[in-house]
C-alpha positions in Angstrom: 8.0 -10.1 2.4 5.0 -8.7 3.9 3.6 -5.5 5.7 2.9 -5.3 9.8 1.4 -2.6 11.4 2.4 -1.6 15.1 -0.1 0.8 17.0 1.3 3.0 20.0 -0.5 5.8 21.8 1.2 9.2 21.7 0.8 12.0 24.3 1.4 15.3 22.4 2.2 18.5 24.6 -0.3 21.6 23.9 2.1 22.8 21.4 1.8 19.9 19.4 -1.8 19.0 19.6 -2.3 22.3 18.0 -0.3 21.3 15.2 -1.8 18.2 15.0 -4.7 19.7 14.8 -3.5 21.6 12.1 -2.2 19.0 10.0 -5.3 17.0 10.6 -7.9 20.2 9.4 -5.5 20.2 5.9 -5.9 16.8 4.9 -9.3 16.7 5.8 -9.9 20.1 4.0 -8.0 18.7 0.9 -9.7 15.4 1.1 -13.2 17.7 0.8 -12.1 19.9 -1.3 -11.5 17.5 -4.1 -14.0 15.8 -3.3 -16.3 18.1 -4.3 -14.3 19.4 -7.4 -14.5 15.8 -8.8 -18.3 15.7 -8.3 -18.6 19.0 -9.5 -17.1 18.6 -12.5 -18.2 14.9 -13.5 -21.8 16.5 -12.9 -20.8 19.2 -16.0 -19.1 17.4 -18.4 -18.8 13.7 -17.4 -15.5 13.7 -17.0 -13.2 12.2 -14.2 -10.8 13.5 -12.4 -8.2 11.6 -11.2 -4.8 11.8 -8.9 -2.4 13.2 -11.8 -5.1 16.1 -11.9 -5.7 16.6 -8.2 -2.0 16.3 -7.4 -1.4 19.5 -10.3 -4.7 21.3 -8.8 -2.9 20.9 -5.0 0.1 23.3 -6.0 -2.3 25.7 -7.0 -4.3 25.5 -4.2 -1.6 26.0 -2.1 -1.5 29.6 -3.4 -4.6 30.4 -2.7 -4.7 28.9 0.7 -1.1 29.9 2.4 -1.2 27.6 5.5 -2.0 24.6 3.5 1.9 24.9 3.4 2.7 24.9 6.7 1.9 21.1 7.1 4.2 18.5 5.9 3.5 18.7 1.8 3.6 14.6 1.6 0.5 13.5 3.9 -1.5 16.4 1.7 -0.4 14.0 -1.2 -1.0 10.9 0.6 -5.0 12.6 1.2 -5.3 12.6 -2.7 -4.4 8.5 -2.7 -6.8 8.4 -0.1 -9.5 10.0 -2.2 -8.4 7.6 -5.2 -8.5 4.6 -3.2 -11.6 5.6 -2.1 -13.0 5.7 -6.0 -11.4 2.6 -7.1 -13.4 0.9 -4.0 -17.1 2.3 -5.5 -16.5 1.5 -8.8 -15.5 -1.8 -8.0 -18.6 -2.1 -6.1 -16.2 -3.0 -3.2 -17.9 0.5 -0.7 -20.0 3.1 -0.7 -19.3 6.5 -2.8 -17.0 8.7 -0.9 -18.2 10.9 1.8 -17.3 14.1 2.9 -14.5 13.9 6.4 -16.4 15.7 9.6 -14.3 17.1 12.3 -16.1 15.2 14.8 -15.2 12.2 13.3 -11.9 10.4 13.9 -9.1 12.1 12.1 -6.4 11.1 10.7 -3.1 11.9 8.6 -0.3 10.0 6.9 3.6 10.5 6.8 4.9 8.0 4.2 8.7 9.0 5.1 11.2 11.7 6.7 9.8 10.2 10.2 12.1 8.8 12.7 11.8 6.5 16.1 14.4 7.1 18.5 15.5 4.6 21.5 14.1 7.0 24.2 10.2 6.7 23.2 10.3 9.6 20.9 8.4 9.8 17.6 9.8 12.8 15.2 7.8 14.0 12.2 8.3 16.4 9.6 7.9 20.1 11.1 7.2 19.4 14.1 9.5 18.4 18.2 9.7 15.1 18.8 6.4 13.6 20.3 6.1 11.1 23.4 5.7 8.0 22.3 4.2 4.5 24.6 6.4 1.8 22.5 5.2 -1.5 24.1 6.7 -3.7 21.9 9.3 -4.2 19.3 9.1 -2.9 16.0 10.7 -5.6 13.3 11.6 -4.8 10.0 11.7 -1.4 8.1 9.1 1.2 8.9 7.8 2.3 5.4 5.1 4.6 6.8 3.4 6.0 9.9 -0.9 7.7 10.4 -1.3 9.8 13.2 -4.9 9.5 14.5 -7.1 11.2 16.9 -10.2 9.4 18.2 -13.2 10.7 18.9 -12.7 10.4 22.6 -9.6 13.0 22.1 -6.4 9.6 22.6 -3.9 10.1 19.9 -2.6 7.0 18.0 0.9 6.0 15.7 0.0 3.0 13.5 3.4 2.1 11.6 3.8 0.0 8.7 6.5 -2.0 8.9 8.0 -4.2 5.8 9.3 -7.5 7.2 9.4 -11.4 6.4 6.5 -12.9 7.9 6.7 -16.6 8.0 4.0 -18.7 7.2 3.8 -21.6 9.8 3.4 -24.9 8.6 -0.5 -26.4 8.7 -1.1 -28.4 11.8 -3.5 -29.4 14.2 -6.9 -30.8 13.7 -10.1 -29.4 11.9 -13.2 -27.5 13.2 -16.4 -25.9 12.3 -17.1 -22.8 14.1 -21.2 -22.0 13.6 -21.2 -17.9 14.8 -24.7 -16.9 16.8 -26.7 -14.7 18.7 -26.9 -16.4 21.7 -24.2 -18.1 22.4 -20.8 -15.7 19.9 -19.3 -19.0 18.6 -20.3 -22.8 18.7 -17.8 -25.1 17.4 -18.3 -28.7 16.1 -16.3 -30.2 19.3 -19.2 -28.8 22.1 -17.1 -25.7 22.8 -19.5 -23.0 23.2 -17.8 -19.2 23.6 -20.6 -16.6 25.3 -21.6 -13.6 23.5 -20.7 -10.7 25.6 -23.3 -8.4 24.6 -20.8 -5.4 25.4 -23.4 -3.0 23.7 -26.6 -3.8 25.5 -24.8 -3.7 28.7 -23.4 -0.3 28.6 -26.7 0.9 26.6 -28.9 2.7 30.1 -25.8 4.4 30.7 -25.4 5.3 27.5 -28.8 6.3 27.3 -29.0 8.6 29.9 -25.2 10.5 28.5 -27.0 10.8 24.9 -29.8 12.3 27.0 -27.7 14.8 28.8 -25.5 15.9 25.3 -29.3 16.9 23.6 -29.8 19.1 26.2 -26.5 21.2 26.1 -26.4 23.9 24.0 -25.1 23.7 20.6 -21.0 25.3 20.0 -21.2 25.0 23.8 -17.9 23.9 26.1 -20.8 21.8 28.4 -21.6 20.2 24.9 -18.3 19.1 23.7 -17.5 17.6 27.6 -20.7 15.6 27.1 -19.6 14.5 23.6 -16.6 13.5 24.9 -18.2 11.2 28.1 -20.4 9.9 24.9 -17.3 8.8 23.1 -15.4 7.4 25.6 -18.4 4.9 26.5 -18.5 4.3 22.5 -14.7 3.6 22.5 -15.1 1.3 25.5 -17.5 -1.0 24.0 -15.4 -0.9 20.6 -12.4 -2.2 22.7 -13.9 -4.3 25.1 -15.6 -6.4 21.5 -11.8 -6.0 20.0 -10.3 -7.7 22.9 -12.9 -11.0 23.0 -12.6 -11.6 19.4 -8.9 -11.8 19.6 -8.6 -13.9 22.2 -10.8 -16.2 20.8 -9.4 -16.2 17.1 -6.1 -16.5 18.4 -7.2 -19.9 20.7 -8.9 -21.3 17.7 -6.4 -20.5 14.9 -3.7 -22.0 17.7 -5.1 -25.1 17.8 -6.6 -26.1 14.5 -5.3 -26.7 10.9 -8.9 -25.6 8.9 -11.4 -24.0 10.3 -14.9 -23.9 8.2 -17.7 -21.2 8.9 -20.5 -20.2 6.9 -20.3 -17.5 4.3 -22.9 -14.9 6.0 -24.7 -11.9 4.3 -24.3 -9.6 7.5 -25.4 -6.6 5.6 -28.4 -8.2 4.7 -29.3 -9.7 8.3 -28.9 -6.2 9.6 -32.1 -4.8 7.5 -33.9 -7.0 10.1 -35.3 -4.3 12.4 -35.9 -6.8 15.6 -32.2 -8.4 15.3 -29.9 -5.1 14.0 -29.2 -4.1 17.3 -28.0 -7.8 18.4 -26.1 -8.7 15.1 -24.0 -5.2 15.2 -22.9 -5.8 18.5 -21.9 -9.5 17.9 -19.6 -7.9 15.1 -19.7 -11.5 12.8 -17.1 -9.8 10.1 -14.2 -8.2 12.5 -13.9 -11.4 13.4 -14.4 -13.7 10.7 -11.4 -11.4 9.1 -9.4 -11.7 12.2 -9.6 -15.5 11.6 -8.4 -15.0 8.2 -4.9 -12.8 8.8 -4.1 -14.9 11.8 -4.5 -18.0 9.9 -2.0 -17.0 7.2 0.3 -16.2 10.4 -0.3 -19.2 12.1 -0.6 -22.2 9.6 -4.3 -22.4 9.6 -7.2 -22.3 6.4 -10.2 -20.5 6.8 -13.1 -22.1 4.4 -16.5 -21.2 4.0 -19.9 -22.9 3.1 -22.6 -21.3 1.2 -25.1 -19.7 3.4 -27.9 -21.7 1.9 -26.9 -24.8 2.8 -29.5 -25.8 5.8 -26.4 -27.1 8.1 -28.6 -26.4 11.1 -31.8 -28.4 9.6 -29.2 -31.4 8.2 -28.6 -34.2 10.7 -24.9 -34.7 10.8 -25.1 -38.8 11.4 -27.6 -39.7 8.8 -28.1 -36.6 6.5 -31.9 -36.5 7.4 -33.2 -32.6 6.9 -35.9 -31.1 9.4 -37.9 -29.1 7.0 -39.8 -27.5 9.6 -37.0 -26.1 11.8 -37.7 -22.9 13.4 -35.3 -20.6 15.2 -37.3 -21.1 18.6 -36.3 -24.9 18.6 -32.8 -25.3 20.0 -32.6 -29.2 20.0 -34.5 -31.4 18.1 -34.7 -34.8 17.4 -33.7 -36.7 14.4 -36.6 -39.1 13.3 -34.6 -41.5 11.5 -31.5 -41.8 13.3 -32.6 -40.8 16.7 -29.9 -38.5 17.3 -30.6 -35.4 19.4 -28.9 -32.6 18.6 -27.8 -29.0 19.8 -29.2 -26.8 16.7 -25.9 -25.1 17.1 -23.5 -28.1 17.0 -25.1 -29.7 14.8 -24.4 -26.9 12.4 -20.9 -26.6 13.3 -20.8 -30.5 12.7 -22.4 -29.7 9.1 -20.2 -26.6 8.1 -17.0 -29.0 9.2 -18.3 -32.1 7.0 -18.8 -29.5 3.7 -15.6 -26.9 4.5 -14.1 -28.5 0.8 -17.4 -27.2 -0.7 -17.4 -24.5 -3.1 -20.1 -24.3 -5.3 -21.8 -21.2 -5.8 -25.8 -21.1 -5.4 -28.4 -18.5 -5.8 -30.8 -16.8 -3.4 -34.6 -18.7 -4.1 -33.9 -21.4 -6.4 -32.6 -24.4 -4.6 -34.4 -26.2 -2.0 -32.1 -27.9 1.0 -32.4 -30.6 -0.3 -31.2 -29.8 -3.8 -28.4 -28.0 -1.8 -27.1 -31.3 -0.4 -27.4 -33.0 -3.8 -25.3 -30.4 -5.4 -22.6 -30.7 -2.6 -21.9 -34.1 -3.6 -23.3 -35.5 -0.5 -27.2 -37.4 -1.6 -29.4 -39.0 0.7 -30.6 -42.5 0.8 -34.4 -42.3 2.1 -34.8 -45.4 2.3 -32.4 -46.4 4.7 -31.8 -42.9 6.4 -27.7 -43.5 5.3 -25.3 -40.9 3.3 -24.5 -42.2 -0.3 -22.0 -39.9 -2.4 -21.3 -39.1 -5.5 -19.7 -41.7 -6.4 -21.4 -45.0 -4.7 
């Protein structure tokens, strides 16, 4: 058994956008609210604060604040989980701490049951009329929960979970390494070569000239929020355009292979680079090594990764020879021992297919590549420009 989530878009009447809107201002003021009371309080006397306390503290906030009750009483609970989530991630080092929700931010609110999906399109939630729902595709299994959202650009979403049996198809295929770029999105090691896009830079002069016109409205203004709006929509366009590529792609390569190997990047490190931020943010490296990932379980294929100090671009893949002096301006280069000439890029791809099986951890500054290829089992002969393993 395993969860699925199914995302329809809903198009609320003005009645129910208000409520909406409503039940979207609760959970974020909730979400805030303890927020603050946990920092507050851990501040004075070190002490944590933790669901069983909020979930208490909520009744009595709903005393003082009457129209927390009008909104359905579970999604203010499911806010709290959120909030506890949230502080399991930073002290398992897995996020950031937990910031405060802003209405101009995408909002959101759960409904983990009393919802219902009817055959005519209709979505009906606790307290409110039914509300129009797109339903492009079947929903299999049980529904165990549903989030309403609201995006920036003003569309509102259902994502429902759905408990079913996924099965995992068997492996299959053939194997692959995928080397993930700047110029070109993806290079794999059999010459296929997917473009990056660049969705970002290409809608960044008329996105430019929209920021321009929003800081000249007038703050609180109607002119201001039409202008946010035009802003968002060209945001959400770029989001979707970027969404769409990398699952077409992931889907084709998962499809067809049984492993796929790709190096293990540091993306929030690349990103302190002030020339190449810009470029490695719109190329989105993570969505879709993580697509790769969930689709593989679905589809029969491994994901591995290689450490991301192993020199696979530097390494000739024939004869295990390693250009020392490989710079990022030098896209082919040739190998002085075996004469090969090589595509830096599939070269790499070659490399990260060779070492998928490797998994030995290493440390930033105290290997050199060619200690890197010793440790991975795989030594070079010098002498005679050949592989030797381990073993021979």
């Amino acid at each position: 058994m395993g969860n699925k989530a199914y995302k329809f878009r809903l198009y609320p009447n003005k009645e129910q956008s208000a409520f909406l809107a409503k039940c979207f201002g609760c959970s974020r003021f909730v979400y805030n609210h303890f927020l603050r009371l946990t920092t507050d309080v851990y501040a004075d006397s070190k002490k944590s604060l933790r669901y069983k306390e909020w979930a208490k503290l909520l009744t009595d906030l709903k005393s003082d604040f009457e129209w927390l009750k009008e909104v359905n009483s579970q999604s203010l609970q499911q806010t709290l989980k959120d909030l506890e989530s949230a502080f399991v991630r930073f002290f398992k080092k897995l996020g950031g701490f937990p910031n405060f929700k802003k209405k101009s931010n995408r909002q959101s609110f759960r409904v983990p049951q009393h919802f219902l999906i009817d055959n005519n399109g209709f979505l009906k939630l606790p307290k409110m009329t039914p509300i129009k729902m797109v339903i492009h595709r079947e929903i299999l299994g049980t529904p165990k929960n549903v989030t309403i959202s609201k995006t920036p650009s003003g569309k509102y979403y259902a994502s429902i979970v759905s408990e079913q049996d996924i099965p995992h198809a068997p492996l299959n295929g053939d194997k692959i390494g995928v080397d993930l770029g700047l110029k070109e999105f993806a290079i794999t090691s059999k010459g296929e070569k997917f473009e990056n896009p660049r969705y970002f830079q290409k809608s960044l002069r008329r996105l430019k000239i929209r920021q321009k016109r929003l800081s000249r409205k007038q703050k609180a203004s109607s002119n201001r929020s039409k202008a946010r709006l035009v802003v968002a929509k060209i945001h959400e366009k770029v989001a979707n355009q970027r969404q769409d590529y990398q699952h077409k792609i992931s889907r084709k390569l998962v499809s067809e292979n049984q492993r796929i190997s790709a190096e293990s990047l540091n993306i929030k490190g690349m990103v302190k680079n002030r020339k190449l931020a810009k470029q490695i943010s719109d190329v989105a490296w993570g969505n879709f090594l993580t697509m790769l990932e969930y689709k593989g379980d679905i589809y029969g294929c491994e994901v591995h990764y290689v450490d991301r100090f192993f020199p696979s671009s530097k390494r000739c893949s024939n004869c295990g020879y390693i250009k020392q002096d490989l710079t990022l301006a030098i896209r082919e280069w040739r190998c002085p021992e075996c004469s090969k000439i090589w595509d830096r890029d599939i070269n790499a791809a070659l490399n990260l297919m060779l070492f998928m099986k490797s998994k030995i951890p290493l440390e930033e500054g105290k290997f050199t590549p060619d200690q890197l290829v010793e440790r991975l089992g795989m030594n070079r002969d010098t002498s005679s420009g050949q592989e030797a393993t381990g073993a021979a």
